[in-house]
C-alpha positions, 0 to 999 in steps of 0.5 A: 500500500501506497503512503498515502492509501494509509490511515493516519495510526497506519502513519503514525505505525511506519514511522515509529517502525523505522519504515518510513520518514515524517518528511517522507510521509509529507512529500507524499501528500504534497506529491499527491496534491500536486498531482490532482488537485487542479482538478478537485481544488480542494485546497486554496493555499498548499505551504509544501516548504513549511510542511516539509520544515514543519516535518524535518523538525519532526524527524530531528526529534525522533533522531535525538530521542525527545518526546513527540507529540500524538500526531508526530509527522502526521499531515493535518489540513485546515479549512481556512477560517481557522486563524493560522499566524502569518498565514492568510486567513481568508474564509473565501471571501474576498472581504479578507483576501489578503488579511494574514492572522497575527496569532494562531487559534487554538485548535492550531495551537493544539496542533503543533504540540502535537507535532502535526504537520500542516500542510495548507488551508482547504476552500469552503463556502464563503464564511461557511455559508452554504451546503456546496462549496459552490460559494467561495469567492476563490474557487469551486471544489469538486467531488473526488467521486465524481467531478461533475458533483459537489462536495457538499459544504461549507467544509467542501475541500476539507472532506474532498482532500481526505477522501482524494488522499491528499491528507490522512486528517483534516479540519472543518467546521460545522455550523448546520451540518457543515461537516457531516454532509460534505463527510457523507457526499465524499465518503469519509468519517466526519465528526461535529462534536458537542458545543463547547468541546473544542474551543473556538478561540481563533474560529472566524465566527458564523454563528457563534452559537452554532459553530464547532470544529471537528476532525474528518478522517478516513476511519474511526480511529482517525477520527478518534485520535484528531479529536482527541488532540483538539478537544477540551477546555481553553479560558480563552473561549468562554464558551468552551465547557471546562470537562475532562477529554476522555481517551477516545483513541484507546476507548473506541475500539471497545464494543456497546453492550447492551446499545439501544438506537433510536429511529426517529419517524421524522427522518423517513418522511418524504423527500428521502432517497430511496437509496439513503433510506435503504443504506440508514436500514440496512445499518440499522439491522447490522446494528440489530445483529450485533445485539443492539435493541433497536427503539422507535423515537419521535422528534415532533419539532425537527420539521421546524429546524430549517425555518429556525436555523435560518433564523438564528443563523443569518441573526448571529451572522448579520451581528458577526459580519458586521466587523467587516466594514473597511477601516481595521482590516479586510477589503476596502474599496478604492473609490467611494464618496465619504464615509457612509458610502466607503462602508457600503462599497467596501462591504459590497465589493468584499461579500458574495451573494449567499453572504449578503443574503444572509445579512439582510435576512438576519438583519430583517429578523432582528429589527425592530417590530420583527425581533419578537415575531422571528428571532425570538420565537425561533429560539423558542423553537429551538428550545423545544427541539433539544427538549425532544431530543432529551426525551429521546435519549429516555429511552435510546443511547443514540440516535441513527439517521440519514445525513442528507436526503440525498448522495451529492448533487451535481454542481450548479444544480441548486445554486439558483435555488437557495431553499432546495439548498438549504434543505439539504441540510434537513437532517443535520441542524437539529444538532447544532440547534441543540449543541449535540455531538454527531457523526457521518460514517461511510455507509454505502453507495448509490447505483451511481456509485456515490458515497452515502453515509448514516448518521449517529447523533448523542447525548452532550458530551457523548463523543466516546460513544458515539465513536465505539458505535460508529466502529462497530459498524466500521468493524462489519463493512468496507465502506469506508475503505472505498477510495475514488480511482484518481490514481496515486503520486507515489 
């Protein structure tokens, strides 16, 4: 097997052994990106010279017998509205084009004790707005599985650079379902963890009450080893909750006895694929047969969580983007008449279309005579939808079900239509509603030959969970071996 056909403990594995080098290891990723990734575009900025100092130092340690981290020459991609220091930090969007952070956050910080290697920051939907990655100011991404397809989104290039073995690991974010669709469109295991598990001191914010960054890999342990390095407490982040990490990586191989998973009505309605459907039952008998008690569930308020995420969502944005206006940083206009107007130009100039729909309809929510009417009744609602979810895990440990109502669609098929985009992520962002921990696992292929993946949803602070079912499943089928053929560098 080719360097870059291996999993990340597979990496970590040949390098311990003596068989291979962390600047080996890199060369290969960075070859394999150099090969492909003018026809995937998973990556906006590829630092081959830094990575390979980065991993050169790795090596120098190992030589000389000192300590190394938990991810010691271990190639680790970034979505690029994580704050790198002396690095552009552009969110796709021409807003910050050339702004270049002058610290890093901590997720990157966590990152380099650990010895990771990092290798460039991957596109996305302009500040994570969209389902498609369609929306970068910069580039579109592609679907390794099939070019003519999206990748999903906002973490698009994250998914796609795993799934097309550009890197073993990668970061993304997740404010609606950010990470799980794109996991699920490419055929590798994404994971939103609870709110407040890993900090988002750093994070260029969407939604600040919806965004969390997690790991993409391309099995469980992977999965389970990254986020162990990013999780825990940081008091730079007042959202971040102060809770032992528990040790996902040495846990996750350890069977659920006894493990009840609920199936939500709600989530085989109409508008579900026959073939996602099939692939969410077919897991849910696996299950049956490895002993689990299999519980019928209601989530009776999940078919308000798209009106009320585009609620909130776009409310926090508005609020968020409003920074963006031309004096500290960011894009300023050249020409413009007087203050009000350089705002204006400047803010007009740097924005994309779904951005600026955003705002306005965040903005209209939370102005007066509507605030009552809309943004606060959808936190009402929001209220109600963890409600049901807490009545659920009564009588369930976790919850299965589709990720996306359908494989990856084709890109430009739903540009013009925000709302049928917008449904896409249907079955997503109820979790993030209620700050709940989930993950996409590869769980079969449509007819056309295009990932599917199931969904497992918990309660908070669940990950370890979470990634012991997720491998039980892992463990009794080859999806997530599946690669697209693009061929390899090495």
């Amino acid at each position: 097997m080719s360097i870059v056909g291996k999993t990340a403990p597979q990496l970590l594995a040949v390098q311990a052994a003596g068989e291979s080098s962390a600047v080996a290891v890199a060369t290969a990723f960075l070859d394999q990106i150099a090969a492909h990734d003018d026809s995937i575009k998973a990556f906006l900025k590829v630092d081959r010279d830094g990575a390979l100092q980065q991993a050169e130092a790795v090596d120098r340690k190992r030589r000389e017998g000192q300590p190394l981290g938990r991810l010691a020459g271990l190639p680790v991609a970034l979505k690029d509205l994580v704050c790198t220091r002396g690095q552009m930090t552009t969110c796709a969007s021409r807003i910050l084009q050339n702004f270049v952070p002058p610290y890093d956050a901590e997720i990157v910080r966590r990152l380099r004790e650990a010895d990771a290697v990092l290798i460039g920051k991957t596109n996305m939907d302009e500040f994570a707005m969209g389902s498609s990655t369609e929306n970068s100011a910069f580039q579109i991404t592609r679907n390794p599985w099939d070019t003519e397809r999206s990748p999903g989104g906002s973490s698009g290039g994250s998914a796609a650079a795993v799934a097309a073995s550009m890197t073993p690991l990668s970061i993304g974010s997740d404010t609606g379902g950010s990470i799980r669709q794109p996991a699920a469109f490419c055929g590798v295991v994404g994971m939103k963890p609870t709110y407040g598990r890993v900090s988002r001191f750093g994070l260029v914010a969407f939604a600040s009450s919806l965004d969390q960054l997690g790991p993409f890999a391309s099995d469980v342990a992977g999965a389970a080893l990254l986020l162990e390095v990013i999780a825990g407490y940081d008091p730079s982040d007042s959202t971040s909750v102060d809770r032992p990490v528990p040790a996902y990586s040495e846990t996750f191989e350890q069977p659920l006895a006894g493990l009840r998973i609920g199936l939500p009505a709600e989530y085989f309605a109409a508008g579900l694929d026959p073939e996602v459907a099939a692939a969410v039952t077919a897991a849910a008998d696996l299950y049956r047969s490895l002993g689990a008690k299999l519980v019928d569930v209601t989530l009776p308020h999940s078919k308000y969580s798209v009106a009320a995420y585009y609620l909130i969502a776009p409310s926090e944005a508005a609020s968020n983007l409003a920074r963006y206006d031309g004096v500290h940083y960011g894009h300023r206009a050249e020409h413009f008449n007087g203050l009000v107007d350089m705002y204006a130009s400047s803010r007009g100039e740097g924005f994309g279309a779904e951005v600026k729909r955003r705002i306005m309809l965040g903005n209209y929510a939370l102005s007066a005579g509507y605030y009552d009417a809309y943004y606060l009744k959808a936190l009402k609602v929001r209220r109600l939808i963890r409600g049901d979810f807490d009545r659920a895990f009564e009588s369930c440990d976790l919850i299965l079900g589709p990720v996306a109502p359908t494989p990856a669609f084709k890109v430009g098929e739903l540009i013009d239509d925000p709302l049928a985009m917008y449904l896409s992520d249907i079955y997503t962002i109820s979790a993030n509603l209620a700050g709940l921990p989930a993950i996409s696992v590869p769980g079969g292929q449509s007819e056309a030959g295009l990932p599917i993946g199931i969904q497992l949803l918990g309660p908070p602070f669940s990950e370890d969970r979470l990634l012991r079912a997720a491998r039980m499943f892992e463990r009794e089928t080859d999806w997530h071996t599946k690669r697209p053929s693009l061929g390899s560098a090495t």
